[in-house]
N, C-alpha and C positions, 0 to 999 in steps of 0.2 A: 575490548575485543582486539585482535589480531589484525586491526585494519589501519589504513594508512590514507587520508586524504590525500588526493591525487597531488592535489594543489604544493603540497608539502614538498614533492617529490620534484628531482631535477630528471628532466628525461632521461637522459643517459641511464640513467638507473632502471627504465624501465626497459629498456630496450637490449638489456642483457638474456633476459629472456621471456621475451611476448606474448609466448604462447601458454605464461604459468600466468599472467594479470589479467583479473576481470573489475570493468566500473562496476560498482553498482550508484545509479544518478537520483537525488534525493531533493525532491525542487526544497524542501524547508525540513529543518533538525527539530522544529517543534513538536511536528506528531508524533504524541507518546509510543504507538503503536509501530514507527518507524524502528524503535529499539531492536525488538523480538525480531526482526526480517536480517536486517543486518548481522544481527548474533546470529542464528540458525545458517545465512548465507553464509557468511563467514566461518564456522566450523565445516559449512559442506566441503569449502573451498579448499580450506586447509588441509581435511582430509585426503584430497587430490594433491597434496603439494602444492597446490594455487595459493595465490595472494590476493586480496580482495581490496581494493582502494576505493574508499567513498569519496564520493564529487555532489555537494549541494548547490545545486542551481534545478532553475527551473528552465526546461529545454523550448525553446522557439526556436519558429523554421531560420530567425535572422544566426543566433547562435549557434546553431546545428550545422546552418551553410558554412561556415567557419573554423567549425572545430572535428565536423566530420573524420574528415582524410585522418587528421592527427591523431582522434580515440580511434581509430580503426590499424594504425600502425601502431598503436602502445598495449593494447589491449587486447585479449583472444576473443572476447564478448563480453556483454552487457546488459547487466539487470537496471529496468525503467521502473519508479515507485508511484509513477501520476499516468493517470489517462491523457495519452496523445492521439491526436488527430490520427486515420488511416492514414494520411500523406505522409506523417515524420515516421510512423513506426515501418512503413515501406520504407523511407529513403535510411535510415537504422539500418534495418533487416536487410538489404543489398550490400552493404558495406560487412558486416560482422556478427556473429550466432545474437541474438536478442531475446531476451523474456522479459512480457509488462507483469509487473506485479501489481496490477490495477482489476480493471473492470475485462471482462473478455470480450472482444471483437467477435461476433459470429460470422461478419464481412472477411475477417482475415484468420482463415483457420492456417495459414502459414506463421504465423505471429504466437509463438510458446510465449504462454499466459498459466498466470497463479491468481486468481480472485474469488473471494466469498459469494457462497450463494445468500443473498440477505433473504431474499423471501422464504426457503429452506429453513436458514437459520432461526429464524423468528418465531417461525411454526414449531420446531421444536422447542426451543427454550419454551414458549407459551404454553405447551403440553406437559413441558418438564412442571412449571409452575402449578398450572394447576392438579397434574397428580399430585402435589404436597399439598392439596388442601387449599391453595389461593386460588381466592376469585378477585380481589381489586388488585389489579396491574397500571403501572404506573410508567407510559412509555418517554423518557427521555432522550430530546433529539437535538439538532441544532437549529434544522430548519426544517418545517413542515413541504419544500419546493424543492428540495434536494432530492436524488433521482433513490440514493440511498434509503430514506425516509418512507418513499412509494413501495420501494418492493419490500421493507419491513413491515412495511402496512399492511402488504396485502396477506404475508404472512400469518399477521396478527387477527387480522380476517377472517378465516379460516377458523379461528377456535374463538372468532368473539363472542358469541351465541351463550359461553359458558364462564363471561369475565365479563368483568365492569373496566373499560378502560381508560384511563385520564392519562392525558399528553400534557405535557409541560415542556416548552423549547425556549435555548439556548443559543444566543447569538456565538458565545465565546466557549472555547472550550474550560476557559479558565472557572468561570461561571456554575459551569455546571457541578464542577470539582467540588467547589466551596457550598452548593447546595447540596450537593451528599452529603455531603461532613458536616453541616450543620443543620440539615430537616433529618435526611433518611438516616445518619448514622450518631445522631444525637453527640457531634463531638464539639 
């Protein structure tokens, strides 16, 4: 992609023109699903003329009091990829335009947000499945206490009446990888 970690960069560089750089802040490069956000933000950006720089860390209030001032004078706004506290995403949102691409705050309808409806989603995909004819659904997860988990449940809830469903959970996402590829997709 057309992106440039912040880190790479010597300020001066940014402060040629401020108002074309947006962060977007990625607490860890692991999550496969991190990719497609980044790409898609990144062509938005470009599209505008903007320049998009990623910064992985994972933001706390110690880090934030620090580096505040300095993302707010390099940067025109900034896309968050992890669920923060009300407190950080106010002290963000005062300084410089913000959007979580997390879970949505109903407490903070000033706080532009992008997140999945999981219990939505799950009701459909589950109705999609079984108009093709299946009834054993086989839900894998990472963790049965994960708040994600719940509302795909409840989802799945909703059309269990007409499925047989088996949960199978995954500490690692690596884990889980390797159990597709060698139960569900016979490789």
């Amino acid at each position: 992609f057309p992106t440039r970690r912040s880190s790479d960069l010597h300020p001066s560089a940014l402060q040629s023109h401020p108002n074309h750089h947006f962060l977007i802040s990625i607490p860890s490069p692991s999550n496969p699903f991190y990719t497609d956000i980044i790409e898609g933000a990144s062509r938005a950006a470009s599209s505008e003329g903007c320049h998009l720089f990623v910064d992985y860390v994972r933001i706390t209030p110690e880090n934030l009091r620090i580096s505040l001032e300095a993302i707010a004078s390099l940067y025109a706004g900034m896309i968050v990829l992890e669920q923060l506290s009300d407190d950080l995403l106010l002290r963000i949102r005062s300084r410089l335009p913000l959007v979580q691409c997390s879970n949505y705050s109903s407490s903070l309808p000033q706080i532009s947000s992008v997140s999945i409806d999981d219990e939505d989603a799950a009701y459909t995909i589950t109705q999609y499945i079984l108009s093709h004819g299946c009834r054993d659904i086989a839900f894998l997860a990472a963790s049965p206490e994960s708040a994600f988990f719940q509302k795909r449940l409840r989802g799945l809830k909703m059309r269990k009446r007409k499925c047989r469903l088996r949960f199978i959970f995954f500490s690692k996402f690596r884990k889980l990888c390797n159990y597709i590829n060698k139960f569900l997709l016979n490789e």
